[in-house]
N, CA, C and O atoms as CSV, one atom per row, in Angstrom:
chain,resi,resn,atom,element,x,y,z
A,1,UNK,N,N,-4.369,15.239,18.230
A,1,UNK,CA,C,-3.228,14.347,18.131
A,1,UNK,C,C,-2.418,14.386,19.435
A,1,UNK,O,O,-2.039,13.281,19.823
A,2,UNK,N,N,-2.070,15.477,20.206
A,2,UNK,CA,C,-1.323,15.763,21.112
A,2,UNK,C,C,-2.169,14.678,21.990
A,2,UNK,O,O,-1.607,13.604,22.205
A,3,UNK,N,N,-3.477,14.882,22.510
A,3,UNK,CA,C,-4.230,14.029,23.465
A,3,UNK,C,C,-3.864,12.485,23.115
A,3,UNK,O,O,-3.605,11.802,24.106
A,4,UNK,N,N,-3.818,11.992,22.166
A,4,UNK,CA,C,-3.306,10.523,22.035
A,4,UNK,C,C,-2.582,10.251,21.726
A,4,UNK,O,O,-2.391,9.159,21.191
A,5,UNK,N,N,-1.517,11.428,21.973
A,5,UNK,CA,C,0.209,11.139,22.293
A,5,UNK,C,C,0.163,10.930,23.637
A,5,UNK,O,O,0.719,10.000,24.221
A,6,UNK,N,N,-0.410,11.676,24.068
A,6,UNK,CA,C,-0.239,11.548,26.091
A,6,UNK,C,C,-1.044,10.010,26.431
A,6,UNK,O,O,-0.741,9.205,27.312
A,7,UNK,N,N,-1.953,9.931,25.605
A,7,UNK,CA,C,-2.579,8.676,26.089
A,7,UNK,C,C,-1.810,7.459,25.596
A,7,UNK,O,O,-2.307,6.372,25.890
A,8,UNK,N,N,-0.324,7.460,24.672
A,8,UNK,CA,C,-0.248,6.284,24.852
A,8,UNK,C,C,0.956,5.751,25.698
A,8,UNK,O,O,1.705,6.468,26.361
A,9,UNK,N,N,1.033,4.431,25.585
A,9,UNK,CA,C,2.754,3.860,26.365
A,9,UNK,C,C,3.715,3.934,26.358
A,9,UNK,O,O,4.361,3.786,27.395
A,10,UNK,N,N,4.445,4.277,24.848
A,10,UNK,CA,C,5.299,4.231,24.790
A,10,UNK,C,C,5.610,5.029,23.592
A,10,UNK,O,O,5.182,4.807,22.460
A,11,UNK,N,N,6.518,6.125,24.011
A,11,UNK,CA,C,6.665,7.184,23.040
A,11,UNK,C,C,8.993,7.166,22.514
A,11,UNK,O,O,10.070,6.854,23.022
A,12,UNK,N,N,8.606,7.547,21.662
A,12,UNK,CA,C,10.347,8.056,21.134
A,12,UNK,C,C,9.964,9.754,20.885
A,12,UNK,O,O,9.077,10.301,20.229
A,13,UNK,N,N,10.866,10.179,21.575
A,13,UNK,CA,C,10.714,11.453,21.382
A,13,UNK,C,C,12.556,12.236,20.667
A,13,UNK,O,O,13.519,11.471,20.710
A,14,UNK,N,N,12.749,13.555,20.153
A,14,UNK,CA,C,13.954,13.666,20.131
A,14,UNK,C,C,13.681,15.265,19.199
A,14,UNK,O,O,12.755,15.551,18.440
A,15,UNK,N,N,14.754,16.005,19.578
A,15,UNK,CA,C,14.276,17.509,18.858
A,15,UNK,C,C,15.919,17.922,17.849
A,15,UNK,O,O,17.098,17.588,17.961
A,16,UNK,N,N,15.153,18.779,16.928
A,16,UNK,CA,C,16.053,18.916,16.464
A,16,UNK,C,C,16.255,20.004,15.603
A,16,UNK,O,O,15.403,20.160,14.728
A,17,UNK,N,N,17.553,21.094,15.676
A,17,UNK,CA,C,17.168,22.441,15.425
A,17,UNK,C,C,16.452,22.914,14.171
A,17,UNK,O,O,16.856,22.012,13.437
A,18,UNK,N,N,15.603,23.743,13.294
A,18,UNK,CA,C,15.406,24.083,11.993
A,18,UNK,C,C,15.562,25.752,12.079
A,18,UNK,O,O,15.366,26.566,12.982
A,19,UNK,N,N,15.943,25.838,10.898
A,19,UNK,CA,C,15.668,27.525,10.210
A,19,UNK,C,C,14.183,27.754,10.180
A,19,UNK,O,O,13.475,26.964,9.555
A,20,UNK,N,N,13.726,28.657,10.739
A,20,UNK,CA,C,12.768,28.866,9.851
A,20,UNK,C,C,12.510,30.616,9.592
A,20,UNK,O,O,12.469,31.327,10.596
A,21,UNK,N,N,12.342,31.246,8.214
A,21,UNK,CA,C,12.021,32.090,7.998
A,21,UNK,C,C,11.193,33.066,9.281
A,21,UNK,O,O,10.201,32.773,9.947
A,22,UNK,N,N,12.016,34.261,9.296
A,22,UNK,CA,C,11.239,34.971,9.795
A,22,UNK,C,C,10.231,36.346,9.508
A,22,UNK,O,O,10.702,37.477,9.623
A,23,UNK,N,N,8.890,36.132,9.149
A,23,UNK,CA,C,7.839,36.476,8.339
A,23,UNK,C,C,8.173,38.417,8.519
A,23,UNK,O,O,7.854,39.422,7.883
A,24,UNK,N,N,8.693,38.221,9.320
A,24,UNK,CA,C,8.361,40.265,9.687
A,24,UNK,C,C,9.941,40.733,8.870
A,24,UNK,O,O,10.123,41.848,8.380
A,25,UNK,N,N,10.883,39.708,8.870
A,25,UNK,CA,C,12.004,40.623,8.035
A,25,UNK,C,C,12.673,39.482,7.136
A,25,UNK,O,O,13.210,38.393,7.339
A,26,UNK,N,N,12.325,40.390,5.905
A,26,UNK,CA,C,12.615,39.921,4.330
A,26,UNK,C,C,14.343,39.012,4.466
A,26,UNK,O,O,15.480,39.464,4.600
A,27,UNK,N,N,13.969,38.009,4.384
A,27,UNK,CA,C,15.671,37.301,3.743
A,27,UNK,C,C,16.239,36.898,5.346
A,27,UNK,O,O,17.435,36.626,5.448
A,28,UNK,N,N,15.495,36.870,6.404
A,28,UNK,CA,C,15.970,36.899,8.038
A,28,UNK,C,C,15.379,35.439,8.343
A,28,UNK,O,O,14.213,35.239,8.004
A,29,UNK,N,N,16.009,34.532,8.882
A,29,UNK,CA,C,15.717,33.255,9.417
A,29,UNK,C,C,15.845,33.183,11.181
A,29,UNK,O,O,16.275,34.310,11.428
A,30,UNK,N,N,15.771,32.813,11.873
A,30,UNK,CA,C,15.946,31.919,12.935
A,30,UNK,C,C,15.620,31.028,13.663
A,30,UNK,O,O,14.398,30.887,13.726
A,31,UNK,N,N,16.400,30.116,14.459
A,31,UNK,CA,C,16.340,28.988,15.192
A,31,UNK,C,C,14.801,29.016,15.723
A,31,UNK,O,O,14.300,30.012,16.246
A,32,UNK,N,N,13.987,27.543,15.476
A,32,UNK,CA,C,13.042,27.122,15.978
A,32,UNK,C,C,13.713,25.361,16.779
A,32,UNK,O,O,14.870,25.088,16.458
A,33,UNK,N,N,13.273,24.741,17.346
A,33,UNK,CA,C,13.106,23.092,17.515
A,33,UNK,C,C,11.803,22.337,17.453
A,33,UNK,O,O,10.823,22.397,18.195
A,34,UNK,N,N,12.012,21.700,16.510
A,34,UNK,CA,C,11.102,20.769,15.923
A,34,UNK,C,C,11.090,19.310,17.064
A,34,UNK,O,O,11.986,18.487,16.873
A,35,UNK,N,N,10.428,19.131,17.814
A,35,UNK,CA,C,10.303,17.964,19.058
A,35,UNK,C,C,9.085,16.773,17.933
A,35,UNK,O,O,7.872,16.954,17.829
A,36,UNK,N,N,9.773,15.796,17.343
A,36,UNK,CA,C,8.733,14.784,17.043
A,36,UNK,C,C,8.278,13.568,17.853
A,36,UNK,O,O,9.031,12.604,17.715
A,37,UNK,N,N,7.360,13.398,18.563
A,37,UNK,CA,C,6.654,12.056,19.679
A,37,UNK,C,C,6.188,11.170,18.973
A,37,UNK,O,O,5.180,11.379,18.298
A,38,UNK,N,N,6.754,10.117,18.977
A,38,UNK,CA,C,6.514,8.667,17.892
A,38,UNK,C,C,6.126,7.641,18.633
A,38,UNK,O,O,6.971,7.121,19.361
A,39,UNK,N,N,4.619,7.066,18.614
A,39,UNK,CA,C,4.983,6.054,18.913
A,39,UNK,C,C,4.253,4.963,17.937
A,39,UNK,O,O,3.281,4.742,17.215
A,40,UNK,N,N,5.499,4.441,18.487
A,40,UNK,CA,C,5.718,3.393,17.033
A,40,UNK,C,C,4.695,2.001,17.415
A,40,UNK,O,O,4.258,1.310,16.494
A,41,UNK,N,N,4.464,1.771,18.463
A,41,UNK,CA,C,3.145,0.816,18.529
A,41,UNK,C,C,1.846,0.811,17.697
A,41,UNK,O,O,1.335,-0.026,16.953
A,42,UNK,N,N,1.434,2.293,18.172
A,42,UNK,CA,C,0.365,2.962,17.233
A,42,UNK,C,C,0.109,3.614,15.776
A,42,UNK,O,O,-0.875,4.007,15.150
A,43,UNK,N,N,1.904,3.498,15.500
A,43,UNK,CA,C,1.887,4.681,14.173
A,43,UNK,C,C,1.288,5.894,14.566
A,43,UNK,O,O,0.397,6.257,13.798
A,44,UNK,N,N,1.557,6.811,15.761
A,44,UNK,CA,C,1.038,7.777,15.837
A,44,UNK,C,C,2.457,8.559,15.888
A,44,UNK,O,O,3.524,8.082,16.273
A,45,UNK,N,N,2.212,9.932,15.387
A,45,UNK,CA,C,3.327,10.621,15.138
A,45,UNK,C,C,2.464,12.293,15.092
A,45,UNK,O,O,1.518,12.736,14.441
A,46,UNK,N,N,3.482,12.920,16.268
A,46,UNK,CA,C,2.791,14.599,16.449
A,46,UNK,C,C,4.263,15.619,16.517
A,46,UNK,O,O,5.039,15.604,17.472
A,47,UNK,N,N,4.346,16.057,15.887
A,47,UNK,CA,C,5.166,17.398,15.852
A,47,UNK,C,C,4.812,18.432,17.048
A,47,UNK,O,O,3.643,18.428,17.434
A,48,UNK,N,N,5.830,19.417,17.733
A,48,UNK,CA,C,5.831,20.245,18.693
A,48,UNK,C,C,6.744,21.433,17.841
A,48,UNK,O,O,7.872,21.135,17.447
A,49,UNK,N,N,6.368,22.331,17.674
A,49,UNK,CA,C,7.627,23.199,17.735
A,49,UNK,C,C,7.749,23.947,18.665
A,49,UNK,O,O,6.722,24.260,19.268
A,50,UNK,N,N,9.280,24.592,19.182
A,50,UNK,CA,C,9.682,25.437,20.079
A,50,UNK,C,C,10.613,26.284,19.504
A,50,UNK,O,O,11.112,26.247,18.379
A,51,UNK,N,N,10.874,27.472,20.923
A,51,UNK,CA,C,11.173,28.365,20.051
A,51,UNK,C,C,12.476,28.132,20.991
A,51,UNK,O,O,13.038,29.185,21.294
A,52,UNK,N,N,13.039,26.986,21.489
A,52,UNK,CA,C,14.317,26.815,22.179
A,52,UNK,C,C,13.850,25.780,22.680
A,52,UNK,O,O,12.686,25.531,22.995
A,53,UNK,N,N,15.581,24.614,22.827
A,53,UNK,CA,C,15.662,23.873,22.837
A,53,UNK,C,C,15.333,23.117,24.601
A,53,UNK,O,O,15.454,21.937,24.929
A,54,UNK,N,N,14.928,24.225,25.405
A,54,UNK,CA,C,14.625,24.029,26.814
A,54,UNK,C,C,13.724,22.966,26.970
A,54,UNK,O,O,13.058,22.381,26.116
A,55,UNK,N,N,13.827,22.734,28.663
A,55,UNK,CA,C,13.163,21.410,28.862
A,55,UNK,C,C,11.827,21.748,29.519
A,55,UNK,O,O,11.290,20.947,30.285
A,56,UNK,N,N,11.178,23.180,29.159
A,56,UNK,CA,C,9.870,23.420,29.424
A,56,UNK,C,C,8.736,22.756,28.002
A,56,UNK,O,O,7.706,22.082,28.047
A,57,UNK,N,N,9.334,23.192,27.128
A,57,UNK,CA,C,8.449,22.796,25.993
A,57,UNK,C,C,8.149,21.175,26.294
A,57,UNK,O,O,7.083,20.817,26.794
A,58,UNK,N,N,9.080,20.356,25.978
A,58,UNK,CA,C,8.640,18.792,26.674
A,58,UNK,C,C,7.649,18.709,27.776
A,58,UNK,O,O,6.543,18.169,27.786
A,59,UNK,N,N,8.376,19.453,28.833
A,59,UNK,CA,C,7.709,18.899,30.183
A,59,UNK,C,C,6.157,19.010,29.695
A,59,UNK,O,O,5.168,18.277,29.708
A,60,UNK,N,N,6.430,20.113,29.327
A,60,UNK,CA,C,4.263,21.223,29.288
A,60,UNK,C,C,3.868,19.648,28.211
A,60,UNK,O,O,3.409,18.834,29.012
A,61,UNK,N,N,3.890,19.117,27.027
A,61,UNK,CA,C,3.957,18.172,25.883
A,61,UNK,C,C,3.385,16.965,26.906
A,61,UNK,O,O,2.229,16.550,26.821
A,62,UNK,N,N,4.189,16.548,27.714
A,62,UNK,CA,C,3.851,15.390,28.288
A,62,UNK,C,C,3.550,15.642,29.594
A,62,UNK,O,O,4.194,14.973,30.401
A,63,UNK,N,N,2.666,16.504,30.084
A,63,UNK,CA,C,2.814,16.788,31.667
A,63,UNK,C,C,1.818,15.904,32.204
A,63,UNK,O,O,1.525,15.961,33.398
A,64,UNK,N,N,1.311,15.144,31.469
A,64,UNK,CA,C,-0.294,14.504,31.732
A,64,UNK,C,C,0.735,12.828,31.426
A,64,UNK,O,O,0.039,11.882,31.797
A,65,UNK,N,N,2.093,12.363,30.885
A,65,UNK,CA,C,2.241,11.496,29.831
A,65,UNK,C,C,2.411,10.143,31.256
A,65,UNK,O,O,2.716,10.628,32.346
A,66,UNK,N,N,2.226,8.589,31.220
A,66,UNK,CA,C,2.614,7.804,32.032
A,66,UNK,C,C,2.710,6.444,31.467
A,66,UNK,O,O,1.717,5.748,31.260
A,67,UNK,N,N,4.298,5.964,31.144
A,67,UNK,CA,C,4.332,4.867,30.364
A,67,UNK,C,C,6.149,5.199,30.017
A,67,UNK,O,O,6.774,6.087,30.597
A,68,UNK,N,N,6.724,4.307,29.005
A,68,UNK,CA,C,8.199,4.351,28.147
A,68,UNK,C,C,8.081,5.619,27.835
A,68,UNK,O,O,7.010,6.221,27.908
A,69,UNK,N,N,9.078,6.091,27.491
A,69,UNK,CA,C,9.732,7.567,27.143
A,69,UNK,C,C,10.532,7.043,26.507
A,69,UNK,O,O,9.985,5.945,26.406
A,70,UNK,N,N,11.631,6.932,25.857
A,70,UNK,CA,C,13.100,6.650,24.864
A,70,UNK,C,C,12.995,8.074,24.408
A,70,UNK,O,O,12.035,8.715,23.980
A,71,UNK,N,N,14.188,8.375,24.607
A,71,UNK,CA,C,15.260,9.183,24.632
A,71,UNK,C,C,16.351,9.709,24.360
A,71,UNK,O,O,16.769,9.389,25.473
A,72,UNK,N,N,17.622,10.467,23.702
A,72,UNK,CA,C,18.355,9.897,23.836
A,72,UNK,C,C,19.082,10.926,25.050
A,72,UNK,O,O,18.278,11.470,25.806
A,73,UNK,N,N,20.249,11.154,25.224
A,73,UNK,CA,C,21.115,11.851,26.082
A,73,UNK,C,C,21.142,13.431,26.479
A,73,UNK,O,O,21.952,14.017,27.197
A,74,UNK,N,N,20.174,13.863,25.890
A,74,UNK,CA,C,20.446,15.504,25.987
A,74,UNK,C,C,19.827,15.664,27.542
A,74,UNK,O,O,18.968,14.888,27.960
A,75,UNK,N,N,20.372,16.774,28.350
A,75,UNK,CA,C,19.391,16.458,29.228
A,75,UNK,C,C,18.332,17.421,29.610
A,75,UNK,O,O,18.514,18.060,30.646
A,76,UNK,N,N,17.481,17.575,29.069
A,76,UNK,CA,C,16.051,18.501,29.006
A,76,UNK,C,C,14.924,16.840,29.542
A,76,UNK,O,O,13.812,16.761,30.065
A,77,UNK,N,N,15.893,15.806,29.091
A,77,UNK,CA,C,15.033,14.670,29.459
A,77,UNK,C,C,15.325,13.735,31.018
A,77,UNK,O,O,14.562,12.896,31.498
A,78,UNK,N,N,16.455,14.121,31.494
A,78,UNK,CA,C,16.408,13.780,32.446
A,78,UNK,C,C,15.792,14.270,34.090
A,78,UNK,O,O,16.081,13.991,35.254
A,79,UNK,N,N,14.862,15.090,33.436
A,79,UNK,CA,C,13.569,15.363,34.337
A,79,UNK,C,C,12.441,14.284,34.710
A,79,UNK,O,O,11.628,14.239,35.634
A,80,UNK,N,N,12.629,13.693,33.961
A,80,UNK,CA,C,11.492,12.552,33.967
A,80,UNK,C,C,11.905,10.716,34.497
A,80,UNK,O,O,11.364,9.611,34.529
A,81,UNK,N,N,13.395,11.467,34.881
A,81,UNK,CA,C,13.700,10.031,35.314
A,81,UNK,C,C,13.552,10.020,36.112
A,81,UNK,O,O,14.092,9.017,36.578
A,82,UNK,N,N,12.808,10.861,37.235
A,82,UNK,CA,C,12.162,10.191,38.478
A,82,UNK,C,C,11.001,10.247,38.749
A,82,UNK,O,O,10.423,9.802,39.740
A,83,UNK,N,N,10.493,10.952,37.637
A,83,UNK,CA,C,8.884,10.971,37.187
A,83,UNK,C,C,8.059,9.547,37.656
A,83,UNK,O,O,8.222,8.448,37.125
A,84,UNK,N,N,7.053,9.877,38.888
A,84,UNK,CA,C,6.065,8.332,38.918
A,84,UNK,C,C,5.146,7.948,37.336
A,84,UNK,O,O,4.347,8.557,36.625
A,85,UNK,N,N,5.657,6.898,37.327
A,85,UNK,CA,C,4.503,6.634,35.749
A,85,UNK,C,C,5.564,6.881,34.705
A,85,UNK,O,O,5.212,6.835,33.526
A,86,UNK,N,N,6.730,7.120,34.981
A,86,UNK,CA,C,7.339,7.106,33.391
A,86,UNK,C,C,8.431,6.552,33.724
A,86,UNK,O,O,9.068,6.958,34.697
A,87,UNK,N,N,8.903,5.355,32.846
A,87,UNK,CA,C,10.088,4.608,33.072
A,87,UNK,C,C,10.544,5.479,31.431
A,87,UNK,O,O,9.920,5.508,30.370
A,88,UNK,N,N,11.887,6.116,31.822
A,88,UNK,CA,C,12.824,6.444,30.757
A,88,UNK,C,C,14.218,5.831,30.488
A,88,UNK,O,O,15.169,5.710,31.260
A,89,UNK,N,N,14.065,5.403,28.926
A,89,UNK,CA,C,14.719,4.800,28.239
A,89,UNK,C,C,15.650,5.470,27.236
A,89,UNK,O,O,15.234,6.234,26.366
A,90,UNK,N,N,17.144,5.091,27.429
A,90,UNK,CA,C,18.403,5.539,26.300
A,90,UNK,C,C,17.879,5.162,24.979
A,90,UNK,O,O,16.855,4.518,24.749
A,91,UNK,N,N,18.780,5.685,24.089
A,91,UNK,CA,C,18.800,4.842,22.760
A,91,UNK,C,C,19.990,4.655,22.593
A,91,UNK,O,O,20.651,5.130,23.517
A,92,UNK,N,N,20.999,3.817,21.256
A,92,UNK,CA,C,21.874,3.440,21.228
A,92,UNK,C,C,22.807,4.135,20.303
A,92,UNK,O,O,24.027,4.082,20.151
A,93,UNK,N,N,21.666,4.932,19.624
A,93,UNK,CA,C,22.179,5.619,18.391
A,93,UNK,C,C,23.931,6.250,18.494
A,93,UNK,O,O,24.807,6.028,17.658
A,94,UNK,N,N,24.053,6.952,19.589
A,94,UNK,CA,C,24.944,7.772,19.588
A,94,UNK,C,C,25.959,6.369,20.539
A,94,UNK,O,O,27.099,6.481,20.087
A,95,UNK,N,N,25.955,5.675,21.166
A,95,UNK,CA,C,26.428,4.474,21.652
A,95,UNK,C,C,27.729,3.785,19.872
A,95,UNK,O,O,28.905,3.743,19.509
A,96,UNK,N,N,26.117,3.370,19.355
A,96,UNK,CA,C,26.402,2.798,17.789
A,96,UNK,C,C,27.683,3.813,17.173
A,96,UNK,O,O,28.529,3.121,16.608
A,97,UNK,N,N,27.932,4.955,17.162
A,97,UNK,CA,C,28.614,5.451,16.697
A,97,UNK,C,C,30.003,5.376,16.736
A,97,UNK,O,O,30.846,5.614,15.871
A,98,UNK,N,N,30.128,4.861,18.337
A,98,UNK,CA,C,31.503,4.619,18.843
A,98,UNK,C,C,32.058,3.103,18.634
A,98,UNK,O,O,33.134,2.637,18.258
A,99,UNK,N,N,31.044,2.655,18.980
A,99,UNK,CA,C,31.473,1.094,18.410
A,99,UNK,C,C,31.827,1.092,16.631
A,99,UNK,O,O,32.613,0.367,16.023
A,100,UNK,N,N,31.077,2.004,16.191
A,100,UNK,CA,C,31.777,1.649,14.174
A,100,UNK,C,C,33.046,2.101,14.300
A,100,UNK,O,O,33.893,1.846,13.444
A,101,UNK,N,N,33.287,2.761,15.297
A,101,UNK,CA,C,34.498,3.802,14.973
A,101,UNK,C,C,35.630,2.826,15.537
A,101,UNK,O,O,36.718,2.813,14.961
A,102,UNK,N,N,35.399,1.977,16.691
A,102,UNK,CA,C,36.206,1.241,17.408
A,102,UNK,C,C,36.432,0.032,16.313
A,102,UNK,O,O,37.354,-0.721,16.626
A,103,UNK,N,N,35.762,-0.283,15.100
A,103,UNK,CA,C,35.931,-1.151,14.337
A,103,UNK,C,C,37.266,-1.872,14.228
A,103,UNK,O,O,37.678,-3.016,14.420
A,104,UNK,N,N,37.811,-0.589,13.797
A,104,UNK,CA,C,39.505,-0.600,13.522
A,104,UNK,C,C,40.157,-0.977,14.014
A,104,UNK,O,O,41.007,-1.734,13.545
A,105,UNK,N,N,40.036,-0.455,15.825
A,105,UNK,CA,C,41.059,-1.186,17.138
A,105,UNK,C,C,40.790,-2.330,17.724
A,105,UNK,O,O,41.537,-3.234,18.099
A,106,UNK,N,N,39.485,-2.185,17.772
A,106,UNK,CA,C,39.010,-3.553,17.933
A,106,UNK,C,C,37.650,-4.951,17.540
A,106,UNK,O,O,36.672,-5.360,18.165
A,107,UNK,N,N,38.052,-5.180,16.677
A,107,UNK,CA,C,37.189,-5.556,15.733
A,107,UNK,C,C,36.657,-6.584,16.449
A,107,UNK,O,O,35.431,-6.582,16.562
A,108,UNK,N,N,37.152,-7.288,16.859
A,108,UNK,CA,C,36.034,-8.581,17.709
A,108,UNK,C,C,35.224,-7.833,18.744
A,108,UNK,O,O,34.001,-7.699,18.717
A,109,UNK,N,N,36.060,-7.357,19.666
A,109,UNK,CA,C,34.941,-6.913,19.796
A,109,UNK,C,C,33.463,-6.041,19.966
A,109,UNK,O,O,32.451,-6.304,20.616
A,110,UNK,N,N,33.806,-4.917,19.105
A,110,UNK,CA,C,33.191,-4.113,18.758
A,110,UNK,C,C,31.698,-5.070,17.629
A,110,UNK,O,O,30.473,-4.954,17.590
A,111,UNK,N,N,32.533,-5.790,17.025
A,111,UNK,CA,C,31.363,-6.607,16.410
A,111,UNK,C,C,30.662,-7.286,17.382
A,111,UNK,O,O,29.522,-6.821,17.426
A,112,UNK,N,N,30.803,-8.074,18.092
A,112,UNK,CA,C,29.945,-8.500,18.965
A,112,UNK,C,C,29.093,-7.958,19.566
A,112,UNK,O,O,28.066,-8.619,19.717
A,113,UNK,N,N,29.136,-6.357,20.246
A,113,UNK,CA,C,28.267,-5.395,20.764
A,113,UNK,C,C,27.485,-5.150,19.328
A,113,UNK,O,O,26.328,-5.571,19.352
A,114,UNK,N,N,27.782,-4.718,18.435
A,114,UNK,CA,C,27.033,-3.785,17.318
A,114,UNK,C,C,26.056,-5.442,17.188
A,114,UNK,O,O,24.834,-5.318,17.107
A,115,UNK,N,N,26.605,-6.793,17.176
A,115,UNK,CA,C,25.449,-7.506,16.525
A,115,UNK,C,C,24.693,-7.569,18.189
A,115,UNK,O,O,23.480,-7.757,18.107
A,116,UNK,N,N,25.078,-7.475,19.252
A,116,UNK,CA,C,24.384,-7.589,20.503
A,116,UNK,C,C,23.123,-6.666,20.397
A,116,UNK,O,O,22.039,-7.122,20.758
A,117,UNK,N,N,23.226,-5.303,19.885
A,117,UNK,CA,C,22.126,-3.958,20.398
A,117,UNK,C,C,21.580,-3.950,19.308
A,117,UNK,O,O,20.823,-3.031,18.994
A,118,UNK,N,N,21.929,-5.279,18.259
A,118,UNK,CA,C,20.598,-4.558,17.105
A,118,UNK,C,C,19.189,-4.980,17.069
A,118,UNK,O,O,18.406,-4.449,16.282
C-alpha cells in the first residue's frame, strides 16, 4: 500500500495524536501519531504510525513521493515546499473556522468567503 501511495498524484495527508496502550506495563498508555495518506482520486488510503509527531516520519513516507501534497498548517510539512516534484497545498479547514466565528461581526461578509471555498 505504502508503494502506491508514493506512486500516486495527489495525496491529503494529516496526523493526529492517539493513546495507545503500552504492552510491557499493565494500565500504562502513551502518545503514538497516527499519519493517514488519502488519496482521494484513487480511494487509496494507508495509515503510518509514529512514535512523535516529527517531520522525519513523513519525510522517510514520501521520500520517493512527486505530485499535490494538501496539507494543513503544522509545520513538519513545510519541508516540501520547495521540494522539486511536489507542489504543496493548504486546506481551509482551520481558515473555515474563523470565518463561522466571524459570522456574528460580520455576516456579509464572512458568508460570501464560506460560500466562495466550498
Amino acid at each position: 500500500m505504502c508503494d502506491m501511495i508514493r506512486c500516486s498524484t495527489y495525496l491529503q495527508v494529516d496526523e493526529t495524536a492517539i493513546r495507545v496502550q503500552d504492552p510491557t506495563v499493565k494500565g500504562k498508555c502513551h502518545t503514538e501519531y497516527m499519519w493517514p495518506y488519502l488519496d482521494p482520486v484513487q480511494g487509496l488510503l494507508d495509515f503510518d504510525s509514529q512514535f512523535s509527531r516529527g517531520r522525519n516520519g513523513v519525510a522517510e513516507m514520501l521520500i520517493t513521493y512527486s505530485g499535490v501534497l494538501q496539507a494543513h498548517g503544522y509545520e513538519g510539512y513545510n519541508q516540501f515546499e520547495h521540494c522539486a516534484g511536489i507542489t504543496l497545498l493548504g486546506c481551509f479547514a482551520h481558515a473555515r473556522r474563523y470565518l463561522e466565528k466571524a459570522l456574528d461581526q460580520t455576516k456579509q461578509r464572512s458568508v460570501w468567503l464560506l460560500t466562495a471555498v466550498q
